[in-house]
N, C-alpha and C positions, 0 to 999 in steps of 0.2 A: 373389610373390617378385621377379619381373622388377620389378614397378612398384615396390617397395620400395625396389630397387636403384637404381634412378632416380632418384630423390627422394632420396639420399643425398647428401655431401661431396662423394664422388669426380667428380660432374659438372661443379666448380668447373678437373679438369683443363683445358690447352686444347689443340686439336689437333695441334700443335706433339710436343705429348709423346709423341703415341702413334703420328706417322709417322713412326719412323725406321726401318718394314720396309714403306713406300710406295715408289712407284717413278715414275723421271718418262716422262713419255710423249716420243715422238718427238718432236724439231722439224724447221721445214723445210727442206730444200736438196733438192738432186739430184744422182744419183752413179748407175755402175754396178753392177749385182747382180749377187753370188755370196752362197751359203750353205753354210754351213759349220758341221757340228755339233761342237757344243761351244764355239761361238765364238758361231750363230745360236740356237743351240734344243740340248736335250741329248735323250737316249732314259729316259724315265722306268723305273729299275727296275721301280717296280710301276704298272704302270699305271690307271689310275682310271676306273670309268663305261665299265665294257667293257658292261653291261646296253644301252648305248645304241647305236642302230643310228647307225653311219656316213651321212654326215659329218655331226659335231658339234664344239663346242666347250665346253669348262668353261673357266667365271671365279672361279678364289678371288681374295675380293676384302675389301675392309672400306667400308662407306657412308660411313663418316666420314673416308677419305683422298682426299687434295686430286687425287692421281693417276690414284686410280680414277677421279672427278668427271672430270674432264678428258680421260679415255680412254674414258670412255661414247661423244661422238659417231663416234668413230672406229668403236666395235661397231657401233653403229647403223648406221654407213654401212654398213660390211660385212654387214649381217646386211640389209638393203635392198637391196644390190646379191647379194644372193644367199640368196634364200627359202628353200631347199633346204638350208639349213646350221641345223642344229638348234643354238642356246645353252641351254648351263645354267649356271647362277650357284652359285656356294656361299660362303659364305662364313668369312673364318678366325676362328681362335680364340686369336688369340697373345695378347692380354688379357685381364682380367677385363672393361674396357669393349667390347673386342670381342666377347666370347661375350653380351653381353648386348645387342646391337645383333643379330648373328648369328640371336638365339632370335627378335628382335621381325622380323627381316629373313626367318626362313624362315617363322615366323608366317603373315605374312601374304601371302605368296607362297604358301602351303600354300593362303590363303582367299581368295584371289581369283579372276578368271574373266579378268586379263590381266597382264603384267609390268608393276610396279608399280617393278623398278630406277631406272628411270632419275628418276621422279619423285621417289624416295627419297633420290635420291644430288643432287639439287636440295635439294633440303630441307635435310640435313646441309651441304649447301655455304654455304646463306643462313643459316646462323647459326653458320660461321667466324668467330673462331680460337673461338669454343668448341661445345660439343656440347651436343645438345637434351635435355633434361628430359622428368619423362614427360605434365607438362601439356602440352609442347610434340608432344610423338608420339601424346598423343590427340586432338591437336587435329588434326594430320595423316591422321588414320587419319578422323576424324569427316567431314573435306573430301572425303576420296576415296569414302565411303561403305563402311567399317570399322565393326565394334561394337568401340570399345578392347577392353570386360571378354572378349569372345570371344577378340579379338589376343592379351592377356597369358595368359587361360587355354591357348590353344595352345603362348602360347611357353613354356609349363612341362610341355607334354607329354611321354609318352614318343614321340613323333614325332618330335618337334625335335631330342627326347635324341638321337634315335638318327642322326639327320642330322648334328648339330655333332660327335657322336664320330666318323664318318664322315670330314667334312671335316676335323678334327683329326688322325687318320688318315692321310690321303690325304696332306696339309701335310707330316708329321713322315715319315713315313714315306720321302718321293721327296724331302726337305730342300729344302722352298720355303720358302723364309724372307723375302718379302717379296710385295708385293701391288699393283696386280694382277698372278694368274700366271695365265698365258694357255696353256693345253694344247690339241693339236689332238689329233682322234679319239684322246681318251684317254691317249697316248702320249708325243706332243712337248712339249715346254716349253719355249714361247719364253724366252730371256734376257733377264734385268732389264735389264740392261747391255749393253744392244745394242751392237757396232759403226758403225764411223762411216757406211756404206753402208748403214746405215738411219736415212734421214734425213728421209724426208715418209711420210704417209700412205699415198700411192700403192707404196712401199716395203716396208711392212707389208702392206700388205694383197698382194704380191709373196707376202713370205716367208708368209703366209699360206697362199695356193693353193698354194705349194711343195710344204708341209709335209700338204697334203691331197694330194697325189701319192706320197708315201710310201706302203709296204706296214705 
C-alpha cells in the first residue's frame, strides 16, 4: 500500500506545500538568558514517553521539512556533547504525505541496528522543492543496506500502526501543531516561536539543560 501510495500523483506536490507546520530554527547573535514558561517552553498537559527513564528527549518531526533538515546538526551536537541524554524521534502525521513518510521512517528505524535520521533527512533534502518517490526510497534503503520489500512490509504493520496512532495522539492531544517539536523528559515543549534571547546554538542548548533541571 505504502509503495502504491508513492508511485501516485500526489508526489508531483512540492515541499513548499506541505511546510506550513515547519518551523525555523535558531539564528545567530548573543544576548542574555532568562526562561520563562509559556513564553520558552509550556508544561504539557499530557505528557508523552513517561515509559522512558530520565533524561531524554522526543522529536516529532517530518523528514521532508526544510527545518527539521536544518535543526538535525544542532541535535547532533547536543546529543555529542552529552551521551547520557537518551533521543527519540517520532514522527507527525498531519498529512496524508506525512503519515506515509512517517510508516517508511519508523519502518526502518524499527530495522535497523543505528539511527538512520539523520541520513534520511539528507536524502529528503537533496531532492527539494520536491519529494522522493518510491524508486527513489528504494534506492535509498538499497545504499544503506535495507530489503525495500521488508521496509514497506513493516511500514504496513500493526507496529507501525500502533506507533503513528501514538504519535498522532501525543500531537493532537498536547496541540503541537507544527514541527520540529522538541519535548524534554517528556514534559516540556519547547516553543516554535522562540523569543528573541534565543538567538544562537549555544542558547538552545542553555534552554535545554534548563528545562532538564526541572522536576
Amino acid at each position: 500500500m505504502i509503495r502504491r501510495w508513492l508511485s501516485s500523483a500526489l508526489l508531483a506536490l512540492v515541499t513548499v506545500v506541505l511546510i506550513s507546520a515547519c518551523s525555523e530554527v535558531p539564528e545567530e547573535d548573543t544576548t542574555s538568558l532568562t526562561f520563562q514558561e509559556g513564553a520558552h517552553y509550556r508544561v504539557l498537559e499530557f505528557p508523552v514517553h513517561q515509559d522512558q527513564s530520565a533524561p531524554f528527549i522526543v522529536e516529532y518531526l517530518w523528514v521532508g521539512c526544510p527545518y527539521c533538515q536544518q535543526f538535525e546538526p544542532i541535535l547532533q551536537g547536543y546529543k555529542q556533547a552529552n551521551p547520557d541524554v537518551t533521543f527519540v524521534r517520532r514522527h507527525g502525521s498531519l498529512t496524508n504525505r506525512w503519515i506515509v513518510d512517517g510508516r517508511v521512517f519508523h519502518a526502518m528505524d524499527l530495522l535497523a541496528d543505528h539511527d538512520v535520521t539523520p541520513a534520511l533527512l539528507q536524502f529528503y533534502a537533496s531532492k527539494a522543492p520536491n519529494l522522493p518517490g518510491s524508486e527513489d526510497l528504494v534506492e535509498f534503503m538499497e545504499e544503506h543496506g535495507f530489503d525495500a520489500d521488508e521496509v514497506f512490509a513493516k511500514a504496513d504493520s500493526e507496529e507501525v500502526d500502533a506507533i503513528m496512532e501514538a504519535n498522532l495522539t501525543d500531537m493532537s492531544q498536547n496541540d503541537m501543531r507544527g514541527v520540529p517539536a522538541i519535548v524534554v523528559n517528556g514534559r516540556y515543549l519547547i516553543s516554535n516561536s522562540l523569543p528573541e534571547n534565543i538567538a544562537t546554538t549555544d542558547d538552545y542548548y542553555a534552554l535545554l539543560d534548563y528545562l532538564f533541571t526541572l522536576e
